[in-house]
NUPASE-250639 format. One line per 5 residues: number of its first residue (from 1); their letters; for each residue x, y, z of N, C-alpha, C. Coordinates in Angstrom, 3 decimals, padded with zeros to 6 digits. Example, Ala and Ser with C-alpha at 12.3 -4.5 7.8 and 13.67 -1.06 7.14 Angstrom:
NUPASE-250639
1	AS	013.190:-005.690:007.800:012.300:-004.500:007.800:013.200:-003.300:007.800; 012.850:-002.250:007.080:013.670:-001.060:007.140:012.900:000.030:007.870
This chain:
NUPASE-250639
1	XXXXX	016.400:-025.020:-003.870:017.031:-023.700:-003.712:016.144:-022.627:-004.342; 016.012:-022.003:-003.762:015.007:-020.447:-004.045:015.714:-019.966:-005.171; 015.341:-019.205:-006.642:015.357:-018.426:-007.168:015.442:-016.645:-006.491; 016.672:-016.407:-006.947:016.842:-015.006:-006.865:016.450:-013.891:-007.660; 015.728:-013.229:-007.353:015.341:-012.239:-008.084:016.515:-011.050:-008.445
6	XXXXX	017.320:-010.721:-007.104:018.484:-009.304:-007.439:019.066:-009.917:-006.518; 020.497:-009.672:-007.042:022.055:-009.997:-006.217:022.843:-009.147:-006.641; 023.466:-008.664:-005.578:024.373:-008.052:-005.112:025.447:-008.702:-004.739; 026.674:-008.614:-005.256:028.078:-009.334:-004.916:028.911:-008.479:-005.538; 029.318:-008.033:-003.584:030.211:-006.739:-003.566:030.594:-005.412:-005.001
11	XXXXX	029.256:-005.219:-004.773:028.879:-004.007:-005.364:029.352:-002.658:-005.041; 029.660:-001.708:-005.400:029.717:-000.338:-004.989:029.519:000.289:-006.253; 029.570:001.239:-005.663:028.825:002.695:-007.218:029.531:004.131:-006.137; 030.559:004.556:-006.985:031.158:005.671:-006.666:031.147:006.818:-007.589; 030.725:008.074:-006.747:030.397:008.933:-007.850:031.776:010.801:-007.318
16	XXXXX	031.805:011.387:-008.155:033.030:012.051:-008.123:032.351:013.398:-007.328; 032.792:013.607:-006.213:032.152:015.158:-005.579:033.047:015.998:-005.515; 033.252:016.963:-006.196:034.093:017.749:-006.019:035.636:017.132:-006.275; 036.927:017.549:-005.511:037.928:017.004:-006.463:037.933:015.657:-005.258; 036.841:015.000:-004.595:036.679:013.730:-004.160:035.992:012.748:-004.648
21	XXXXX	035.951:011.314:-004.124:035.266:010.595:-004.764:034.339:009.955:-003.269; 033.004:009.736:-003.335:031.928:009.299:-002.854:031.517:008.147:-002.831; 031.661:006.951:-001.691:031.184:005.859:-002.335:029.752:005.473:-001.670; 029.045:005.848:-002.737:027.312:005.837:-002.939:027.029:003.974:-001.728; 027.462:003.282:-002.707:027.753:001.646:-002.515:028.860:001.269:-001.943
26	XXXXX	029.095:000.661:-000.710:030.935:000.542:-000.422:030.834:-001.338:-000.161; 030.371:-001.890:-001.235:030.566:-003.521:-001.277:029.980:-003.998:-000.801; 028.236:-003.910:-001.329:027.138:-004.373:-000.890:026.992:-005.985:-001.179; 026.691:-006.456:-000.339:026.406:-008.083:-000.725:024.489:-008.187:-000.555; 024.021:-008.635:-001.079:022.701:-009.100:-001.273:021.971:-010.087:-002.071
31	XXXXX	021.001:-010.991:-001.457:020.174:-011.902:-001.821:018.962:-011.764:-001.732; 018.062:-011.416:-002.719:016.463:-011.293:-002.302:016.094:-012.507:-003.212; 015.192:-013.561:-002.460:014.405:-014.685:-003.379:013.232:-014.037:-004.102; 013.151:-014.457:-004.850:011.889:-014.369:-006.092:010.322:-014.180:-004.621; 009.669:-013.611:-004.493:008.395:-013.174:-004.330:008.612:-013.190:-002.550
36	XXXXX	009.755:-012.588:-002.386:009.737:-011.710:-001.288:009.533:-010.428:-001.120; 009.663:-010.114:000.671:008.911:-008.734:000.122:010.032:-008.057:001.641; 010.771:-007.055:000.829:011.541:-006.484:001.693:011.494:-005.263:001.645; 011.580:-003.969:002.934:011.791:-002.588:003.255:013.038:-002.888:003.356; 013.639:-001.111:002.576:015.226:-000.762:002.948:014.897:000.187:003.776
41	XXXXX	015.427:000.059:004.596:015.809:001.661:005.482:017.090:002.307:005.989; 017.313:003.254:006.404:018.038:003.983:006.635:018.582:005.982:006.685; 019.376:006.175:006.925:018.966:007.681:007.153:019.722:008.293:005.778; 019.156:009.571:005.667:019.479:010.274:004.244:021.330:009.788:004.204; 021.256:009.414:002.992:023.317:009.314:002.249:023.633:008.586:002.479
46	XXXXX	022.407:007.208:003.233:023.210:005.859:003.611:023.848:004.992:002.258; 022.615:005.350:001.132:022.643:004.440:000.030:021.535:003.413:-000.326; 020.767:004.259:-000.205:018.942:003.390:-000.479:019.001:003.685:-001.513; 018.738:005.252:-002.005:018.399:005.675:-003.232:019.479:004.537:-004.285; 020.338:004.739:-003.790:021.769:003.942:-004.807:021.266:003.038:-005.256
51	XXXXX	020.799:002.174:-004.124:020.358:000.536:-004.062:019.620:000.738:-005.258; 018.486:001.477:-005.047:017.694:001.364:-005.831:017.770:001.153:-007.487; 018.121:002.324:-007.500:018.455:002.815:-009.052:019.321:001.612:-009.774; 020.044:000.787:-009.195:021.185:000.250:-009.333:020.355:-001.464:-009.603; 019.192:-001.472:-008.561:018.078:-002.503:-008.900:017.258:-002.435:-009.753
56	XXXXX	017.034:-001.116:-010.203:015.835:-000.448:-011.419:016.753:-000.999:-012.890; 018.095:-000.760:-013.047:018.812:-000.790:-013.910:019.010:000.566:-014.718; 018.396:001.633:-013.195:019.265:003.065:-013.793:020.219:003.437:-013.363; 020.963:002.518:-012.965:022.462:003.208:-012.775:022.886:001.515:-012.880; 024.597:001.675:-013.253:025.316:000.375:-013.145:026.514:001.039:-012.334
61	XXXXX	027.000:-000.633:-011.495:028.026:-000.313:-010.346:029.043:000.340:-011.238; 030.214:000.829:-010.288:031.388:001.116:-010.589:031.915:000.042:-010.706; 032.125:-001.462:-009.321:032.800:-002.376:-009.455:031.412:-003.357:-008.894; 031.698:-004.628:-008.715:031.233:-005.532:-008.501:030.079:-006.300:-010.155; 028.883:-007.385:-008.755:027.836:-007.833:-009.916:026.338:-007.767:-009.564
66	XXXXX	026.172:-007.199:-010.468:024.283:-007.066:-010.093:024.122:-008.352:-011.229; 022.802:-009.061:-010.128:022.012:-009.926:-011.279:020.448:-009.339:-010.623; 019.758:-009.434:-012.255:018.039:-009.858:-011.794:017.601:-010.877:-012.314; 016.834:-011.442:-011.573:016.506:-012.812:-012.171:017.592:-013.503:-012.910; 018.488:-012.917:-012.330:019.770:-013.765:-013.152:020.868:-013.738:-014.206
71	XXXXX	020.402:-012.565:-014.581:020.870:-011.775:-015.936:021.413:-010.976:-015.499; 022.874:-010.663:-015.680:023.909:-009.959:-014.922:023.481:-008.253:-015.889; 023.179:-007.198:-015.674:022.899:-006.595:-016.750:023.774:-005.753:-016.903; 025.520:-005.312:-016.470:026.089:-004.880:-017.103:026.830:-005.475:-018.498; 026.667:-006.420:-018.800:026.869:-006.891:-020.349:025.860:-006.778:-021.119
76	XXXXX	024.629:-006.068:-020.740:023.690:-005.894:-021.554:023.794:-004.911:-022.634; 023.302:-004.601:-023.486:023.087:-003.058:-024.476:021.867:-001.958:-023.538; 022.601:-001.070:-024.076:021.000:000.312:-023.566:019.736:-000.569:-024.155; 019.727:-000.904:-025.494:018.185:-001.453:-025.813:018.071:-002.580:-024.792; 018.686:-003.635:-024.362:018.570:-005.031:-023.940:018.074:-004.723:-022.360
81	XXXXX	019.168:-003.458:-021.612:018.813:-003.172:-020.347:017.013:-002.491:-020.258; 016.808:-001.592:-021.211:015.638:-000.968:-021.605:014.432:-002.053:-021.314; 014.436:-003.224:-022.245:013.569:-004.036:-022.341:013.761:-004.781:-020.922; 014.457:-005.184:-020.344:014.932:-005.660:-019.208:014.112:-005.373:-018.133; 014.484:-003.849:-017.970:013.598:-003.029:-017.202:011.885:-002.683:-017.416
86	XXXXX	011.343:-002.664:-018.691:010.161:-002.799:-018.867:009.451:-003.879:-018.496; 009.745:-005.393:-018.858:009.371:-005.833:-018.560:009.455:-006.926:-017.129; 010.509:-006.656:-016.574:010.578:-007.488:-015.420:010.577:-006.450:-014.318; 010.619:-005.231:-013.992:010.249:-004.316:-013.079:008.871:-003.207:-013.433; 008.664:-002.922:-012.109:007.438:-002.134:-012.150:007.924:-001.272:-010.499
91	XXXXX	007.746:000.443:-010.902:008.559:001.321:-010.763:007.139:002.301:-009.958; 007.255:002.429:-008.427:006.890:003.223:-007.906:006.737:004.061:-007.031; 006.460:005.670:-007.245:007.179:006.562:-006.853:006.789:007.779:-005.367; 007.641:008.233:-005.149:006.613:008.785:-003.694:005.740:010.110:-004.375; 006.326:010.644:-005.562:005.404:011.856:-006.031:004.636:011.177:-007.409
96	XXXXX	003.827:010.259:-007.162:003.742:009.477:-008.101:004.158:009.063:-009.578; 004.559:010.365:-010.277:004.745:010.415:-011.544:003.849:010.334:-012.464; 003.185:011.127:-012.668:001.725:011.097:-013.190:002.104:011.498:-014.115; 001.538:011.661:-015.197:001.605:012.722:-016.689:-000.024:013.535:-016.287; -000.068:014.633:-016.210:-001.147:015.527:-015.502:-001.751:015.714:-016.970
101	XXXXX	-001.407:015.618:-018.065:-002.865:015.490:-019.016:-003.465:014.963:-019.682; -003.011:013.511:-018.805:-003.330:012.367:-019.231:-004.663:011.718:-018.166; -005.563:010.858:-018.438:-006.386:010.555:-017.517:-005.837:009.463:-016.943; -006.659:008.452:-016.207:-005.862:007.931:-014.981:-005.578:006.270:-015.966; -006.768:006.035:-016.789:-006.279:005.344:-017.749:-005.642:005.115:-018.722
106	XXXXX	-005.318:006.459:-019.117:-004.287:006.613:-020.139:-002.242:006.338:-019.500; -002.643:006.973:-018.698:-001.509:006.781:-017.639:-000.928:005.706:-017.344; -002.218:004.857:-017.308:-001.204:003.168:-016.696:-001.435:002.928:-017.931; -001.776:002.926:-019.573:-001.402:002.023:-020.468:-000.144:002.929:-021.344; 000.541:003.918:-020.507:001.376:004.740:-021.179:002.957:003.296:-021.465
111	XXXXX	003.090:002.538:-020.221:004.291:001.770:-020.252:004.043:000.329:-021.580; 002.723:000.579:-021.941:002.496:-000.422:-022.786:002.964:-001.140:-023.993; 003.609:-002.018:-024.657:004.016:-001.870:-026.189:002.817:-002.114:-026.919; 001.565:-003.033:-026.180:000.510:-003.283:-027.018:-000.577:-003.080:-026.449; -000.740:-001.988:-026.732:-001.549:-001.167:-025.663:-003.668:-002.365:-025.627
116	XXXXX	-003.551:-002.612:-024.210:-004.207:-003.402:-024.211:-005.516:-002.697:-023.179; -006.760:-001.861:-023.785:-007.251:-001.081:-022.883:-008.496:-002.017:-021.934; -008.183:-003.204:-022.324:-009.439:-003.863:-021.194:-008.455:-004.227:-019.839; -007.161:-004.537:-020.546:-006.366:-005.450:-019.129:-006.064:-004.093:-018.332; -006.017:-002.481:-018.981:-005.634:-001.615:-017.878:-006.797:-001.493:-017.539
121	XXXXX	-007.927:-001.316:-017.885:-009.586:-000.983:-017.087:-009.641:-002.371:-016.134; -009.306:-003.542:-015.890:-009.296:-004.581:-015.388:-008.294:-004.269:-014.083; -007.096:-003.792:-014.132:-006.175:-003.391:-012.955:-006.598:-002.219:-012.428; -006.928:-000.916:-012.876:-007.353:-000.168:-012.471:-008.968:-000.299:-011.228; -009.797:-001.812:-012.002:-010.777:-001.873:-010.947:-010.256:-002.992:-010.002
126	XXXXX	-009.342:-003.104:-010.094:-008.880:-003.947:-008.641:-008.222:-003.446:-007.536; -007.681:-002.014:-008.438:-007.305:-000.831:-007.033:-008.277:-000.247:-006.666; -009.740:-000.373:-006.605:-010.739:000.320:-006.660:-010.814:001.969:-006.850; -010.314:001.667:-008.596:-010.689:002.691:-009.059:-011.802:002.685:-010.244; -012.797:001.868:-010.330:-013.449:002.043:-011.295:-014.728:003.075:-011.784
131	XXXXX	-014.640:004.072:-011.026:-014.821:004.772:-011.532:-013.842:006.413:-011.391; -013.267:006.405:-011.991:-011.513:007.063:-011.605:-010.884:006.737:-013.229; -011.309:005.847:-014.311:-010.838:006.214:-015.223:-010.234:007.033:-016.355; -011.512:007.957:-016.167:-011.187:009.233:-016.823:-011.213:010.589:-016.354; -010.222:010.425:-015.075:-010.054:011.485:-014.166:-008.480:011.629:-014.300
136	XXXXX	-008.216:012.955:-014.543:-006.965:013.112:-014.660:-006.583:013.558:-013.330; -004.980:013.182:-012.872:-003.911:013.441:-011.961:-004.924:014.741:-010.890; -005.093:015.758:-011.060:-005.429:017.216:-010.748:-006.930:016.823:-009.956; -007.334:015.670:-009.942:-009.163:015.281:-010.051:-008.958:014.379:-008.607; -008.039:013.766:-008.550:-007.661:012.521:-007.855:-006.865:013.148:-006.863
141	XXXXX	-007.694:012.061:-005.331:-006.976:012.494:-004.146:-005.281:011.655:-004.227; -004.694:011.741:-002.837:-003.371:011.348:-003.208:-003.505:010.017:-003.260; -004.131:009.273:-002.100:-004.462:007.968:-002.195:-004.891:007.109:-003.376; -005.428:007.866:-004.449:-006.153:007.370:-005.443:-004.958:007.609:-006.606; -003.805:008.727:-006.489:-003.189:008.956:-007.504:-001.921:007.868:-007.070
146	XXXXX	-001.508:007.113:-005.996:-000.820:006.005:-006.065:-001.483:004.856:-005.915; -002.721:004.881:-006.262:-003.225:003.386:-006.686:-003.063:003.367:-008.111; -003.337:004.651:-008.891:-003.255:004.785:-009.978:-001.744:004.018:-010.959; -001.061:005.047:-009.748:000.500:004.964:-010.240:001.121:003.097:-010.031; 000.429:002.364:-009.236:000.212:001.091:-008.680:000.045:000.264:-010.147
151	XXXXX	-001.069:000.581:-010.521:-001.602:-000.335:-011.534:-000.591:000.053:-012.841; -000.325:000.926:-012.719:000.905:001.391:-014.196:001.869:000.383:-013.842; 002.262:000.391:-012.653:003.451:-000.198:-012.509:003.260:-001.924:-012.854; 002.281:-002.477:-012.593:001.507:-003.327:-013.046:001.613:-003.685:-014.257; 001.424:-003.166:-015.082:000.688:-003.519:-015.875:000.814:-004.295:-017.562
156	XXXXX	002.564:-004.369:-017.069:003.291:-005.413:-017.966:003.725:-006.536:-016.954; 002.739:-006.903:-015.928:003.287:-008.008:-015.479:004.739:-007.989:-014.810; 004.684:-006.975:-013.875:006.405:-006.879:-013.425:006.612:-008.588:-012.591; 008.122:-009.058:-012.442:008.405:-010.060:-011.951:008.528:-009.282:-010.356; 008.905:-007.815:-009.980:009.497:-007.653:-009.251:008.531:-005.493:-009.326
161	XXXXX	008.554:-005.382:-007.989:008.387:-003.487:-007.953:009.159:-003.262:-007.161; 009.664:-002.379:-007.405:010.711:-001.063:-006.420:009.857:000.116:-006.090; 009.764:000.460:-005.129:008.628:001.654:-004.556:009.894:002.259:-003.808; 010.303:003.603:-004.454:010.581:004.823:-003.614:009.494:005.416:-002.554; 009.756:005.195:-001.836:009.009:006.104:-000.170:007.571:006.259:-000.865
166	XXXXX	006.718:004.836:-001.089:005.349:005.195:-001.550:004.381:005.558:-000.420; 004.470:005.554:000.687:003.865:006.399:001.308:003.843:007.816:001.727; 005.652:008.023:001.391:005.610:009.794:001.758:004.236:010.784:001.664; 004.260:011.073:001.043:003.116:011.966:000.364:001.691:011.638:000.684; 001.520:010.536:001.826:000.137:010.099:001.820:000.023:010.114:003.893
171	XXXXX	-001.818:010.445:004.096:-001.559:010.486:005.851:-001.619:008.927:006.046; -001.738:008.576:007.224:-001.849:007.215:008.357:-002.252:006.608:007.238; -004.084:006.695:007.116:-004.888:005.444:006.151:-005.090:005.484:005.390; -004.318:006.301:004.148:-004.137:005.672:002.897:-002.759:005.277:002.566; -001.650:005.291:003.898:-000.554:004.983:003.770:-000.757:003.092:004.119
176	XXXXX	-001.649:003.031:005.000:-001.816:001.664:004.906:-002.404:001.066:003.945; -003.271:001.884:003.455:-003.833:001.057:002.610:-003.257:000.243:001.308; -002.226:001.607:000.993:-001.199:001.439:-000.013:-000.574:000.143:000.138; 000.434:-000.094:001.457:001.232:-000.989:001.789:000.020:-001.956:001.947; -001.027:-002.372:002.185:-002.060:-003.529:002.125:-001.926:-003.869:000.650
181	XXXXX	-002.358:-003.374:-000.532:-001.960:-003.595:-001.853:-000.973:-004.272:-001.519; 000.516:-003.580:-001.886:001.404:-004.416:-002.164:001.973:-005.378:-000.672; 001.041:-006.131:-000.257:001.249:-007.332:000.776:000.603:-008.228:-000.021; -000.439:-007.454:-000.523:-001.737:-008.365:-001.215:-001.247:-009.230:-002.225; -000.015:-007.784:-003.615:000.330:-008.678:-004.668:001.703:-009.395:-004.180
186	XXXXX	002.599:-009.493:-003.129:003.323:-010.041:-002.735:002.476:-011.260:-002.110; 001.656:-011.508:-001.161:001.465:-012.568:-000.675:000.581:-013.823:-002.120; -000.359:-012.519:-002.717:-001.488:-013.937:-003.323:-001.332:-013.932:-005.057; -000.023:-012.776:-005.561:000.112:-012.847:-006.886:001.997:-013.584:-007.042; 002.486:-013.104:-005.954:004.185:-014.056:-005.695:005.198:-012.759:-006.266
191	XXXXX	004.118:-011.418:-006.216:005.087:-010.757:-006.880:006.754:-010.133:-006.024; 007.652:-010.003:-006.195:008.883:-009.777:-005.170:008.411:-008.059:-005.239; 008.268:-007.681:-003.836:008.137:-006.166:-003.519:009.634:-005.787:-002.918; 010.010:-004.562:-003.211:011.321:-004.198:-002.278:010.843:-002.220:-002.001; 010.823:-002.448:-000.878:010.192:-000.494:-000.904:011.213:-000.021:-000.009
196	XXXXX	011.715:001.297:-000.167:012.334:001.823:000.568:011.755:003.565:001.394; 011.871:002.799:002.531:010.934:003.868:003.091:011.967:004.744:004.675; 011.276:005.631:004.908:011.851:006.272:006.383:010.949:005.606:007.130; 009.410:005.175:006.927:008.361:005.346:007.632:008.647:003.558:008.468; 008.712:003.240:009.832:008.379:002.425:009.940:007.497:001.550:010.078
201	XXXXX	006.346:002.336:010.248:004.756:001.346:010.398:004.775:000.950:009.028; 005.373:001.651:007.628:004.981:001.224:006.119:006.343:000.142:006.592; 006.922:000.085:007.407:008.122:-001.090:006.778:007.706:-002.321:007.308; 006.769:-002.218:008.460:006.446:-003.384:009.188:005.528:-004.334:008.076; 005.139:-003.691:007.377:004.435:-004.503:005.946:005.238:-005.577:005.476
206	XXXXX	006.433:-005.272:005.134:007.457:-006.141:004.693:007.952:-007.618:005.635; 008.333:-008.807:005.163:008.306:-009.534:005.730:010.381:-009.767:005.864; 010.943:-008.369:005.915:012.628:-008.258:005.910:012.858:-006.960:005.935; 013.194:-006.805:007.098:013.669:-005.048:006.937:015.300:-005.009:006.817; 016.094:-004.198:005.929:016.980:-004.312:005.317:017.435:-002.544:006.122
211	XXXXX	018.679:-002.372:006.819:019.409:-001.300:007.639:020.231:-000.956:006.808; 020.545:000.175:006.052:021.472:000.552:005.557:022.023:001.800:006.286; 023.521:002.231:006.354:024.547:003.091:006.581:025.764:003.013:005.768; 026.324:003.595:005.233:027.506:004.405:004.544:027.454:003.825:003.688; 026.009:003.159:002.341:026.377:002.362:001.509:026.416:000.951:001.662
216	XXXXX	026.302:-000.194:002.935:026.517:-001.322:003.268:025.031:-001.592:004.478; 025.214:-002.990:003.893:023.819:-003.420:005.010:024.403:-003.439:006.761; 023.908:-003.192:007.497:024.121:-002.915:009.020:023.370:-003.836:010.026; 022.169:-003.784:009.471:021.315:-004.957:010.090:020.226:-005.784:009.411; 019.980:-007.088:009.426:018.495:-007.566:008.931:017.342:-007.757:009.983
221	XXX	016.544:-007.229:009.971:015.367:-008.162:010.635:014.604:-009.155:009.829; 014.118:-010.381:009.952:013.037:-010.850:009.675:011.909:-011.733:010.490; 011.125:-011.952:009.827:009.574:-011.766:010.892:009.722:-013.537:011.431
């Protein structure tokens, strides 16, 4: 039996709009195995973003059970979820999240507790950025500022990455190139990718495309 990385069992996350209530999540069920690699899609207010956050361990349901890797984390503490999230996810974004006065190496050893500057000069030249170290955010094309943001996410060894719409912000071929990376560390490192994108040529990367509407899955494809 496959190891699960995130489960979902009948989940929802409802949030208060006005004198109504919104349900973000309306009793999501989900199974992703350990070093799969799945696109969410769907159209704005379906409940991607939800998914997400809710997989990051920045938000907890209203009702149901999230596990990662197994560890249900609403019985966790803020510190326990904290560490949780540092080290078993790696977090990346469509506007990358750069710190702009920081250089590109300082940047990915920012998530560090022991700050280790050969293993980030070591990830950084496997996104081929080696020479891109000491170029800050402002220096760097876009392509180069989410390889950047790539190797941060990296770089405690995530079990698992969540990529908000990492191609938005990028044209055709460095949008592939991006999604080539993470096929690369999904197919030959086992890492579990889950990206949520509009774009479908970036979803065809994925080996599970995941349909969301009103909060609930609608359709699966897989390859």
């Amino acid at each position: 039996m496959n190891k699960q990385v995130l489960e979902f069992k009948n989940v929802w996350k409802t949030y208060h709009m006005g004198d109504g209530l919104v349900n973000a999540l309306a009793g999501l069920d989900l199974s992703l195995d350990e070093g799969s690699f799945t696109a969410v899609m769907g159209p704005s207010g379906s409940g991607k973003s939800t998914f997400l956050h809710v997989a990051g361990i920045l938000d907890e349901p209203t009702m149901g059970v999230f596990r990662i890797n197994g560890k249900e984390t609403i019985n966790l503490s803020m510190k326990e979820q904290a560490r949780l999230r540092r080290n078993e996810i790696g977090f990346i974004f469509q506007r990358f999240n750069l710190l702009s006065q920081l250089t590109s190496l300082e940047n990915v050893m920012l998530p560090m507790i022991n700050k280790d500057l050969e293993k980030a000069k070591e990830i950084l030249d496997k996104m081929g950025l080696e020479d891109k170290h000491h170029k800050r955010p402002t220096q760097l094309s876009g392509g180069e500022l989410q390889r950047v943001a790539i190797a941060r996410a990296l770089i405690n060894d995530p079990s698992i990455i969540l990529a908000d719409e990492p191609t938005g912000e990028l044209d055709t071929a460095n949008a592939d190139s991006i999604m080539k990376i993470l096929q690369d560390l999904n197919h030959n490192n086992g890492v579990s990718i889950v990206v949520v994108t509009h774009n479908p040529a970036s979803a065809s990367f994925a080996d599970e495309i995941i349909h969301m509407s009103d909060g609930k899955i609608v359709n699966m494809d897989s390859k």
